[in-house]
N, CA, C and O atoms as a Tinker XYZ file with bonds, in Angstrom:
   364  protein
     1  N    112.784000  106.800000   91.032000    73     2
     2  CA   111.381000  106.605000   90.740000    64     1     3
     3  C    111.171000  106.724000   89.230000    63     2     4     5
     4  O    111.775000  107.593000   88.601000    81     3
     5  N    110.086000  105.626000   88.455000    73     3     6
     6  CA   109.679000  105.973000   87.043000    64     5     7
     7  C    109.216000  106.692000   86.821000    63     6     8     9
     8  O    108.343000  106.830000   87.679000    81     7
     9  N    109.141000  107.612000   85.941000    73     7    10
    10  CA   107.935000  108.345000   85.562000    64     9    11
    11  C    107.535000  107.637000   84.274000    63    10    12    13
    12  O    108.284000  107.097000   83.460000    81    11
    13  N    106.181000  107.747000   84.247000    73    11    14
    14  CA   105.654000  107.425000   83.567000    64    13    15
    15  C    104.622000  108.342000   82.898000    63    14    16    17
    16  O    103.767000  108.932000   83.559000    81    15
    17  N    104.735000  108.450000   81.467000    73    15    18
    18  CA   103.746000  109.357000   80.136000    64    17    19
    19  C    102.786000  109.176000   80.324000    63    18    20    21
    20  O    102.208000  108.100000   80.474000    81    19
    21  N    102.257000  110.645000   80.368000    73    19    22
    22  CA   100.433000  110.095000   80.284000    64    21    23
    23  C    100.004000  109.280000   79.515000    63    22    24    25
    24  O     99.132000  108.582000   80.033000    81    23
    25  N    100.239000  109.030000   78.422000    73    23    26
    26  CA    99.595000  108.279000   77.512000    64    25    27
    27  C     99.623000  106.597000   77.535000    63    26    28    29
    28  O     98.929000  105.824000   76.875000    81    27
    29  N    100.972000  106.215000   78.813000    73    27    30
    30  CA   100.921000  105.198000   78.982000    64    29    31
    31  C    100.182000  104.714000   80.050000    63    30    32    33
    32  O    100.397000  103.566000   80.438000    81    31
    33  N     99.335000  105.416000   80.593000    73    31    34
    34  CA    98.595000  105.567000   82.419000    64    33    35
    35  C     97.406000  104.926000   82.035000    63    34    36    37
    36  O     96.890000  105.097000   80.930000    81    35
    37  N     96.960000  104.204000   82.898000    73    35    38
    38  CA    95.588000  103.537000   82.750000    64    37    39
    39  C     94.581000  103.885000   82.640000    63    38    40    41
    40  O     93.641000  103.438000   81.982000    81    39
    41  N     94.727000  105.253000   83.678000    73    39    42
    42  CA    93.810000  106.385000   84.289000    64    41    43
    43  C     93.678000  107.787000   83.505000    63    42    44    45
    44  O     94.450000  108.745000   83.542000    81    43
    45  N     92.426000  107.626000   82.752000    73    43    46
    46  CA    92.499000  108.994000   81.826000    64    45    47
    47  C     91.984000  110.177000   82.683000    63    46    48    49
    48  O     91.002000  109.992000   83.402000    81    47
    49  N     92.564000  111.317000   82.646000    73    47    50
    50  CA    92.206000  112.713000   83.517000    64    49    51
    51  C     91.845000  113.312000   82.439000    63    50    52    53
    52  O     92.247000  113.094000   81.296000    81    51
    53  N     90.758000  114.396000   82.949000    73    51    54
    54  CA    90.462000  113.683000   84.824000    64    53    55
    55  C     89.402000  113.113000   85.148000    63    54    56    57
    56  O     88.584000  113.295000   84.246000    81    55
    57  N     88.950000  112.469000   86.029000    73    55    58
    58  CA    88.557000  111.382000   86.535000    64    57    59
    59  C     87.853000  110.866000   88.059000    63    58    60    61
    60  O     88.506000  110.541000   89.050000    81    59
    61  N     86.436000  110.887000   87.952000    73    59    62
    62  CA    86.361000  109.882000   89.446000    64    61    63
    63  C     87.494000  108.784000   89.878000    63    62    64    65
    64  O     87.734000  107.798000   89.181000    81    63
    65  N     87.923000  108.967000   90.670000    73    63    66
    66  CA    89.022000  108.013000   91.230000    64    65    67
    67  C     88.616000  107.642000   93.080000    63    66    68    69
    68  O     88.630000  108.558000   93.903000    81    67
    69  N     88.290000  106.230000   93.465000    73    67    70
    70  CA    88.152000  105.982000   94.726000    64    69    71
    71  C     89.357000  105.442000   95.529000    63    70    72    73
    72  O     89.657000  104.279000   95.257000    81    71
    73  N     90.185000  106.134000   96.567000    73    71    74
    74  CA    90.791000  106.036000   97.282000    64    73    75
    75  C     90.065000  105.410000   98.617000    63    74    76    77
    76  O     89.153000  105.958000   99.237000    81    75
    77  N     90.622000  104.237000   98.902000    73    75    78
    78  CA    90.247000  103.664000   99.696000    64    77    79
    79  C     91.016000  103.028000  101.047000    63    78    80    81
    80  O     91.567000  101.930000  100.970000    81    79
    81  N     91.009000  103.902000  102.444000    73    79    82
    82  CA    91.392000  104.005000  103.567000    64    81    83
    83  C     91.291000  103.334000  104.861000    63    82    84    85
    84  O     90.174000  103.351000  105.378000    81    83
    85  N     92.238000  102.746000  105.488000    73    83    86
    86  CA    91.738000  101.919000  106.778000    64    85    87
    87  C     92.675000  102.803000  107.652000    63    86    88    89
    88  O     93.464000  103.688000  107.318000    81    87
    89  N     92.280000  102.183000  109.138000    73    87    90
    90  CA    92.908000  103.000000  110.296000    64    89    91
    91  C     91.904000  102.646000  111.542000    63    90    92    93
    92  O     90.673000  102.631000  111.562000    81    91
    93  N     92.674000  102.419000  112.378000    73    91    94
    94  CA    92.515000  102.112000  113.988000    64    93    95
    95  C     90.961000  103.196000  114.293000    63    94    96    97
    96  O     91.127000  104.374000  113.976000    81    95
    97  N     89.765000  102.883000  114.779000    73    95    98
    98  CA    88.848000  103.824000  115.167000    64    97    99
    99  C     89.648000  104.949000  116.215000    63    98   100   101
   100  O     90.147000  104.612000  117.289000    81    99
   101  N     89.655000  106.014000  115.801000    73    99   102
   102  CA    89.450000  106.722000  116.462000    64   101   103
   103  C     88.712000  108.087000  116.502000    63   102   104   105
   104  O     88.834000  108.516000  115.355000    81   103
   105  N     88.094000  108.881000  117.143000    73   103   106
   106  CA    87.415000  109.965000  116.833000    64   105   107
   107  C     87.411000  111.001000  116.168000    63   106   108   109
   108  O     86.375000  111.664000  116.127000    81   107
   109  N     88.897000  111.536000  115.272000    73   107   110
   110  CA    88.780000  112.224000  114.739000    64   109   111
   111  C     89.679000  111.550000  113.092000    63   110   112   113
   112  O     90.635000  112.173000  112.631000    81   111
   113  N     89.255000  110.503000  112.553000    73   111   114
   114  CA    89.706000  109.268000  112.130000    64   113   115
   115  C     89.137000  110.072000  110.460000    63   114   116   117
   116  O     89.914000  110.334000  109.542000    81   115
   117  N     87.800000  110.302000  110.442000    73   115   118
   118  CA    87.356000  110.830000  109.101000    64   117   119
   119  C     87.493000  112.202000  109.198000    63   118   120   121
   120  O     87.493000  112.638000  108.047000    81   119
   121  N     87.626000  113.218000  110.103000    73   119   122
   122  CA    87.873000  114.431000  109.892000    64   121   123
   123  C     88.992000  114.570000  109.682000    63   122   124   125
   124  O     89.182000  115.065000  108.571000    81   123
   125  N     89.459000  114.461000  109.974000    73   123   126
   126  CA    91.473000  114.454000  109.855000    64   125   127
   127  C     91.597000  114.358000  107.958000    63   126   128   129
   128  O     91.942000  115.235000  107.166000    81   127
   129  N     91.096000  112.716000  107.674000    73   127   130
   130  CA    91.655000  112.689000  106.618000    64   129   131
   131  C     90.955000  113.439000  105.619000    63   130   132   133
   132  O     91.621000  113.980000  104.736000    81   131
   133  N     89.460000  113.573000  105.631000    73   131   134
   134  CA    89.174000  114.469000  104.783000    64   133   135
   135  C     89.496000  115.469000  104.803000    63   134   136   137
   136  O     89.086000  115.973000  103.757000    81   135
   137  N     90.348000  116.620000  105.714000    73   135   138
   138  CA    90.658000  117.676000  105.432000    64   137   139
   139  C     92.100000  117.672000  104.421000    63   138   140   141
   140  O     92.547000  118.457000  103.584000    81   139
   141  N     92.696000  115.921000  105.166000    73   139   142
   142  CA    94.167000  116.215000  104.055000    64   141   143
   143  C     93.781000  115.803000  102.635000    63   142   144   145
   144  O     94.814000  115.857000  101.967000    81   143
   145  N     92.844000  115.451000  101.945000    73   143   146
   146  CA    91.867000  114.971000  101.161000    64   145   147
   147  C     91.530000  116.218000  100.462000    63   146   148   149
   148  O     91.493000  116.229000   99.231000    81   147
   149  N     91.302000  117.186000  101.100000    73   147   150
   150  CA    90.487000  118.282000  100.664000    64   149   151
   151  C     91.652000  119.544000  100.168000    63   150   152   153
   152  O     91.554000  120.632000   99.599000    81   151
   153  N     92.794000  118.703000  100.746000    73   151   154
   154  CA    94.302000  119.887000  100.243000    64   153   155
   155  C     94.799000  119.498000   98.842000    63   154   156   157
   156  O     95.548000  120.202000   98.165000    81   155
   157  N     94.285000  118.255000   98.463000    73   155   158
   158  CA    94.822000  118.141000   97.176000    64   157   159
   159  C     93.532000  118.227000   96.006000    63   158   160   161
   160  O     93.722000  118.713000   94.891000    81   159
   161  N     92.623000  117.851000   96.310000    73   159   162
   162  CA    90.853000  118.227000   95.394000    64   161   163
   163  C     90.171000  119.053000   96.431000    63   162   164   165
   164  O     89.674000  118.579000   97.453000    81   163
   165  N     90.175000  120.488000   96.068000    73   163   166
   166  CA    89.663000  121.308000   96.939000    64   165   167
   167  C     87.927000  121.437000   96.892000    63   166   168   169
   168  O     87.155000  122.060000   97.622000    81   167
   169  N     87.679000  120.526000   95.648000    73   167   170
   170  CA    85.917000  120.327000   95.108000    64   169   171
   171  C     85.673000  119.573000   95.597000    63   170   172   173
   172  O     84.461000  119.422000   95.752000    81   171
   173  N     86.600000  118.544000   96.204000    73   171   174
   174  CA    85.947000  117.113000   97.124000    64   173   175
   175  C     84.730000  117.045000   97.813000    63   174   176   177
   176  O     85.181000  117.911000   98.562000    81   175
   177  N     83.830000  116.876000   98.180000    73   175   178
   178  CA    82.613000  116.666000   98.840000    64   177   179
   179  C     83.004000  115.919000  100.519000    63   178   180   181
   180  O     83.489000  114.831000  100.829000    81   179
   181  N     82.664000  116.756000  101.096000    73   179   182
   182  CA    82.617000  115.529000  102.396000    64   181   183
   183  C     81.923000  114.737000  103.006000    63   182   184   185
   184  O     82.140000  114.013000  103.978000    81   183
   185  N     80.639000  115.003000  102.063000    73   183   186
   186  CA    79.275000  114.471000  102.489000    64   185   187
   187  C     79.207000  113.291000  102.099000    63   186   188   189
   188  O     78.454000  112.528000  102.704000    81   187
   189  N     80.235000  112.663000  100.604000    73   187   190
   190  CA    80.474000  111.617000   99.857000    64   189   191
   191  C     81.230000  110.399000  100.273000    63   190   192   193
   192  O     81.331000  109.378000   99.594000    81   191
   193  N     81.860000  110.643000  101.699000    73   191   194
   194  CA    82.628000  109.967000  102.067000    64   193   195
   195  C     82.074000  108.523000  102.711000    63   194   196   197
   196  O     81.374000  108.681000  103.711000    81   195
   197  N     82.311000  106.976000  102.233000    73   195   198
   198  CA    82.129000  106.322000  102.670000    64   197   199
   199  C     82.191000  106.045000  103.811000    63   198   200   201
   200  O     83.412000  106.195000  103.823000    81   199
   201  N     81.903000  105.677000  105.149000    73   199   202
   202  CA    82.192000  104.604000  106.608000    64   201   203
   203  C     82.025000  103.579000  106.085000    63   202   204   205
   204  O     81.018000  103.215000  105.476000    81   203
   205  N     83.348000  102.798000  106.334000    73   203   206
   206  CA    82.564000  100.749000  107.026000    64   205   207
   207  C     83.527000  100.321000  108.019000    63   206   208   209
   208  O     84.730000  100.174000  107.806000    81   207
   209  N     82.865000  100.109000  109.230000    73   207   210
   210  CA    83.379000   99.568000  110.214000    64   209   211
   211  C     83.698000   97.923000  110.244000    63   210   212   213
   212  O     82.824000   97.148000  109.854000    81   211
   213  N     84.700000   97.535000  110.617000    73   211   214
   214  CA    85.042000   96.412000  110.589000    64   213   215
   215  C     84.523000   95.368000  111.185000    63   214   216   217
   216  O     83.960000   95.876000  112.155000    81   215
   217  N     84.292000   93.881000  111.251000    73   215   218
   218  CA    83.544000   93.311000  112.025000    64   217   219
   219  C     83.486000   93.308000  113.816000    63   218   220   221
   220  O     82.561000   93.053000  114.587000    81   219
   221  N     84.999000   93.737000  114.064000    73   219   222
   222  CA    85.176000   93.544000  115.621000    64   221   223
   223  C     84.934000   94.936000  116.286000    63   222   224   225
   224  O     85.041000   95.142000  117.495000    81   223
   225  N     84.502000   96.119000  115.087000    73   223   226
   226  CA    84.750000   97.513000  115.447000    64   225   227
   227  C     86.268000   98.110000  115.880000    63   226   228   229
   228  O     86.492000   99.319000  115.811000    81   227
   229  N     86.865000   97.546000  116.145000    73   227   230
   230  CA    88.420000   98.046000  115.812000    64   229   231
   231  C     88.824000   99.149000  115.175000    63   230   232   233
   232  O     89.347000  100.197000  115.556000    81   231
   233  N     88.290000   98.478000  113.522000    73   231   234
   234  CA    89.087000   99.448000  112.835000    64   233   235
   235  C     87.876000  100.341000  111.947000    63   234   236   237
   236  O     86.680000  100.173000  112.189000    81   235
   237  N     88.331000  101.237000  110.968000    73   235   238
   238  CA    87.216000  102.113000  110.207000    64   237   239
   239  C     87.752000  102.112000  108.579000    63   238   240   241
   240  O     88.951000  102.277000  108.357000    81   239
   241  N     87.017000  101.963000  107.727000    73   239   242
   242  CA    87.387000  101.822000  106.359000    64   241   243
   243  C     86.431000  103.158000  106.148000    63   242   244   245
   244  O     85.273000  103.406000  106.482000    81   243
   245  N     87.620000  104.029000  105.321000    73   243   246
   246  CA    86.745000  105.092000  104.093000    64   245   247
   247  C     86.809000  105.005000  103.118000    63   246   248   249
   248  O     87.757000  104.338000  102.704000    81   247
   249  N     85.960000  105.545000  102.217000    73   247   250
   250  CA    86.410000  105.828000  100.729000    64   249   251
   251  C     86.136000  107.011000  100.317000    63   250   252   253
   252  O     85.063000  107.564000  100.558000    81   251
   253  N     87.182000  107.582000   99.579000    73   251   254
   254  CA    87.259000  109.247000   99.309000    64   253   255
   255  C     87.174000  108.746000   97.745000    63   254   256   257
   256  O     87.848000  107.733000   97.557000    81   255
   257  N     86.618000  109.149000   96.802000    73   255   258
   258  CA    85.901000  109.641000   95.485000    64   257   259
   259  C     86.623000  110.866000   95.057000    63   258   260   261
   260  O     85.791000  111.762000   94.918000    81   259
   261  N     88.045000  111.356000   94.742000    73   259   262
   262  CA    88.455000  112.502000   94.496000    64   261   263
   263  C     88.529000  112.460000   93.144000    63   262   264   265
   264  O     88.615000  111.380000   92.559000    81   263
   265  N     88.496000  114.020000   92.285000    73   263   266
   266  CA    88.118000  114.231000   91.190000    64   265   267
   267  C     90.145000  114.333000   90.605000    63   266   268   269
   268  O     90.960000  115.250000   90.707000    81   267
   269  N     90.232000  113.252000   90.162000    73   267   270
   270  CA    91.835000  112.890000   89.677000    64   269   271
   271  C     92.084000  113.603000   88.684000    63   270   272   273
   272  O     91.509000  113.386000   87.617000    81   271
   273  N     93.107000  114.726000   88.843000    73   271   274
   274  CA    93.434000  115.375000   87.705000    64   273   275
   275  C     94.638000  115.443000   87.160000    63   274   276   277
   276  O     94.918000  116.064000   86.135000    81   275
   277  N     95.447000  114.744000   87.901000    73   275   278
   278  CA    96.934000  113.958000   86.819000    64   277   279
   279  C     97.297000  112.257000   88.030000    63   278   280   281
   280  O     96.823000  111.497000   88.875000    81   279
   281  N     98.148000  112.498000   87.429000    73   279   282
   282  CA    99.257000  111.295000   87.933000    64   281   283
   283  C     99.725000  111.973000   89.450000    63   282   284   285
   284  O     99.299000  111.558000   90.528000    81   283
   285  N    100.635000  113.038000   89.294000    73   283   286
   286  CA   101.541000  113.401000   90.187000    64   285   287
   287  C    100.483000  113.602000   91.395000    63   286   288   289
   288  O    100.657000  113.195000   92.544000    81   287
   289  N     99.177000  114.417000   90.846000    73   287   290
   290  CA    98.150000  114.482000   92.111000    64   289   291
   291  C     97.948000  113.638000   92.990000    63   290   292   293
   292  O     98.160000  113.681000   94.201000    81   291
   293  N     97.355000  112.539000   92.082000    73   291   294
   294  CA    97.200000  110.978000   92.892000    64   293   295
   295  C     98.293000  110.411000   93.767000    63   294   296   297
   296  O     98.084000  109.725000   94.768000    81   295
   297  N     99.567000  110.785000   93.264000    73   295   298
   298  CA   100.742000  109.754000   93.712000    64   297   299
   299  C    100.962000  110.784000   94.772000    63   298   300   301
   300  O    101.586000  110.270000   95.700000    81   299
   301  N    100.683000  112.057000   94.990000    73   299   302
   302  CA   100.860000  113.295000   96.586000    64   301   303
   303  C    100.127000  112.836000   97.143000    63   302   304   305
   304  O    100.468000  112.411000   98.247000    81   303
   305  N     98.774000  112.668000   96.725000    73   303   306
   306  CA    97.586000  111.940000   97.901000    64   305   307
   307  C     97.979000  110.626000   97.944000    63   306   308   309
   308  O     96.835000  110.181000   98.029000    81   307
   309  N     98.528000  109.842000   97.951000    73   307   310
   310  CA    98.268000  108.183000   98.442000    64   309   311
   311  C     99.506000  108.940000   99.310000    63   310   312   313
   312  O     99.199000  109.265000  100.457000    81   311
   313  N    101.168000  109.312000   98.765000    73   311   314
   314  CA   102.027000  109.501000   99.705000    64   313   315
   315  C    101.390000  110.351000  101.221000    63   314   316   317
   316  O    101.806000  110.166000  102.365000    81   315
   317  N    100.299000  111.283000  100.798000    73   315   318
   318  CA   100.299000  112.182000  102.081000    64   317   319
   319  C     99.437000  111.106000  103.132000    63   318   320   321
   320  O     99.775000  110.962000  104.307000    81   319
   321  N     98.218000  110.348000  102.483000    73   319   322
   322  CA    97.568000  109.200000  103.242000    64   321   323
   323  C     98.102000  108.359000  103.701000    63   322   324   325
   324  O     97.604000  107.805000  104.681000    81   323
   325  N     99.288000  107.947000  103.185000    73   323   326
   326  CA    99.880000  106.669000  103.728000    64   325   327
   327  C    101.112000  107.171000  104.758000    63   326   328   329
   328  O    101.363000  106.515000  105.770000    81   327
   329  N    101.596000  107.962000  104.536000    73   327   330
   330  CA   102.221000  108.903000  105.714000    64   329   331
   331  C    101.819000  109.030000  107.313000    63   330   332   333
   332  O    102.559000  108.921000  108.291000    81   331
   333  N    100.284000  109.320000  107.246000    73   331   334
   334  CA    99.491000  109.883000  108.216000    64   333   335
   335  C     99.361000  108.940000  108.714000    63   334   336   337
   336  O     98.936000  108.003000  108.038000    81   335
   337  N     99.721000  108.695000  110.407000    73   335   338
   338  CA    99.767000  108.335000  111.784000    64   337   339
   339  C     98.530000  107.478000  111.986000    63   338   340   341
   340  O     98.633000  106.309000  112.359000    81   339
   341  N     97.446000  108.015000  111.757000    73   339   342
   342  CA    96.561000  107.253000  112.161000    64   341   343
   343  C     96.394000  105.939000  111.163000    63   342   344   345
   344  O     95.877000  104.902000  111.579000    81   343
   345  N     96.907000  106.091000  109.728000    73   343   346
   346  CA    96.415000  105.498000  108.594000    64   345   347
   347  C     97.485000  104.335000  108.581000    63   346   348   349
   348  O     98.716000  104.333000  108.576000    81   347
   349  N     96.458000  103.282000  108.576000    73   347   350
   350  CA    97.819000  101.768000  108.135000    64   349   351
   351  C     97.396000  101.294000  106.961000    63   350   352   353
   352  O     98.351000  100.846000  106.325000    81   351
   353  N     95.746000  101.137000  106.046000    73   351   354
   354  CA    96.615000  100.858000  104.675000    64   353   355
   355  C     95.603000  102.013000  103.564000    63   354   356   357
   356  O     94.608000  102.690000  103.824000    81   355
   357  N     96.089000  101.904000  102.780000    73   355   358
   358  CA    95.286000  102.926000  101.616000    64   357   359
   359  C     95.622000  101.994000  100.250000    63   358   360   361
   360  O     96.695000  101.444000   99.999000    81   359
   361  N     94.758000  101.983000   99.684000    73   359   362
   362  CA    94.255000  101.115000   98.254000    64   361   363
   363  C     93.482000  101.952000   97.512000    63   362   364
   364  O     93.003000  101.567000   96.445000    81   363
């Protein structure tokens, strides 16, 4: 894996940063992830969290708004989101 210098990062910290989540409806679909959400920005808000349901209702899109405070943070949260069972894509 690269690492890459802060100074070469796009993303100055720290930072509003929107993580943006899809996944199969199911009922515990936004609680789940906002709690793994809430292990890496423990200031996260949960009240902030986007819904958009898809046209056929199928699936559920979120968006988490976490307060980005390096590189390595961001790159634990997309790995721990994109990991998680229920979750098929994160952007």
């Amino acid at each position: 894996m690269t690492t890459i210098a802060p100074e070469d990062s796009l993303i100055e910290y720290p930072s509003d940063f929107p993580i943006k989540v899809m996944g199969k409806v199911h009922p515990e679909f936004a609680q789940l992830l906002t709690e793994l959400v809430l292990q890496f920005d423990p200031a996260f808000d949960p009240t902030t969290v986007e819904m958009r349901p898809s046209k056929g209702g199928n699936y559920i899109g979120l968006t988490f708004t976490v307060r980005a405070t390096s590189r390595e943070q961001l790159d634990e949260l997309y790995r721990a989101l994109h990991g998680h069972h229920l979750v098929s894509i994160v952007l």
